[in-house]
C-alpha positions in Angstrom: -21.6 28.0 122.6 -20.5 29.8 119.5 -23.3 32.6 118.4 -24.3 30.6 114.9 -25.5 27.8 117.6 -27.4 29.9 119.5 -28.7 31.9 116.7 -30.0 28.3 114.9 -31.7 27.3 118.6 -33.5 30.7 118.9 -34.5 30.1 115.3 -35.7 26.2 115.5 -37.1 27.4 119.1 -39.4 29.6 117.2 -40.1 26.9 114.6 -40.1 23.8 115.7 -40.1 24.4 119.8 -38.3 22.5 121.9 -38.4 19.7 120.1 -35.9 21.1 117.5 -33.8 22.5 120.3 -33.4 19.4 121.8 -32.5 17.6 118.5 -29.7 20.4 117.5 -28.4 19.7 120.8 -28.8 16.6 121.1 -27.0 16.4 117.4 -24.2 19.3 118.3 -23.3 17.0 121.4 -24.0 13.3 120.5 -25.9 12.4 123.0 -28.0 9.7 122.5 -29.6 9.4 125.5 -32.9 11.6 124.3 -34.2 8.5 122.0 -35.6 6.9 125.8 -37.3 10.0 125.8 -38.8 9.7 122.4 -42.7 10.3 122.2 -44.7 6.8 121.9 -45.4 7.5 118.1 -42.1 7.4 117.1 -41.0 4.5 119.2 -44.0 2.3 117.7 -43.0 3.5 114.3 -38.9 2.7 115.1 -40.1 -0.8 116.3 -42.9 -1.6 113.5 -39.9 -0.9 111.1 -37.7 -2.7 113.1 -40.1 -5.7 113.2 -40.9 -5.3 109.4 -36.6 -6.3 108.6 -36.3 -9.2 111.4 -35.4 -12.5 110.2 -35.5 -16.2 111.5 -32.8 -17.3 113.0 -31.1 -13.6 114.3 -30.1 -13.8 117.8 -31.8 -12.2 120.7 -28.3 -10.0 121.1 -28.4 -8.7 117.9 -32.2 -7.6 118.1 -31.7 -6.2 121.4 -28.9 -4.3 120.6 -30.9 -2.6 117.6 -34.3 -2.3 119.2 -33.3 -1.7 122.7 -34.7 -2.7 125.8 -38.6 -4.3 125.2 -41.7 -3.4 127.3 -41.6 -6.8 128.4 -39.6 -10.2 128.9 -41.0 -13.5 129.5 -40.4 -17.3 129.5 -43.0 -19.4 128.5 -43.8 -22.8 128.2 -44.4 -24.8 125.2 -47.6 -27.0 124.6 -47.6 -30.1 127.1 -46.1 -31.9 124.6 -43.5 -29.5 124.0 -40.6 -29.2 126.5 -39.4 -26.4 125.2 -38.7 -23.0 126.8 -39.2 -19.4 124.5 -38.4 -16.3 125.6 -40.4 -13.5 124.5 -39.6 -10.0 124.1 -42.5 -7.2 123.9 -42.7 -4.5 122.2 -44.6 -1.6 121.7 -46.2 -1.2 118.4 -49.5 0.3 118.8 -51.4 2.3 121.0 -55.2 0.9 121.8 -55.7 3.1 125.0 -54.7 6.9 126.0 -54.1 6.0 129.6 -50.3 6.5 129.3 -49.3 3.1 130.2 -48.3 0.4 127.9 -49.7 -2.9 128.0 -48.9 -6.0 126.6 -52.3 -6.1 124.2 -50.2 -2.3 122.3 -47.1 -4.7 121.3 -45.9 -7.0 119.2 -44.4 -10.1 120.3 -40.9 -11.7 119.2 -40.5 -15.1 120.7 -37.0 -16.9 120.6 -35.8 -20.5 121.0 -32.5 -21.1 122.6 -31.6 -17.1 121.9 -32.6 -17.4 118.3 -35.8 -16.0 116.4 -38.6 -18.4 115.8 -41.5 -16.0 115.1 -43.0 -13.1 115.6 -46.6 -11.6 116.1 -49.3 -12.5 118.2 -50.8 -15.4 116.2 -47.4 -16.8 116.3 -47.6 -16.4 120.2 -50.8 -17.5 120.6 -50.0 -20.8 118.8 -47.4 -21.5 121.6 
């Protein structure tokens, strides 16, 4: 490492702690991998955002790909006079208990009909 890069660590080090060392480097080097390591505010924040620009209609791919991997993934049945199948993605979007685990009551639901968005939210949900 060159000395300005080492000089700007020991400086956001003393500033900012490790966080801002890990974000230089993490900047300097492209990895990307530190965003599964991201603290729970900031991933609730990233998916509330996320979850504010979603349309009807986008395809499950296409959110996966921008939100990532969800907290949970299930099928569920429509009403018993509804055949159909949704998948529903979880995510987390609030937190309502410091125990450290995430539950399905701290996210926001995104349900999808033959891999396209039909709703989102847990009204929607419950209406299933």
């Amino acid at each position: 490492m060159s000395r300005n890069v080492i000089a700007v660590l020991v400086v956001l080090s003393a500033i900012g702690g490790i966080k801002g060392v890990q974000w230089v480097y993490d900047e300097a080097t492209g990895n990307n991998e530190a965003s599964i390591y991201q603290d729970w505010e900031d991933r609730e924040l990233m998916n509330r955002q996320a979850i504010q620009e979603l349309q009807l209609g986008t395809s499950l791919t296409q959110i996966t790909e921008k939100m990532g991997t969800a907290d949970f993934n299930e099928i569920v049945l429509g009403k018993e006079d509804d055949d159909v199948k949704y998948q529903v993605l979880f995510y987390r979007t609030q937190r309502t208990t410091e125990d450290g685990m995430t539950t399905k009551d701290e996210c926001t639901p995104l349900v999808f009909s033959e891999q396209a968005l039909v709703g989102w939210g847990h009204d929607f949900f419950d209406s299933l």
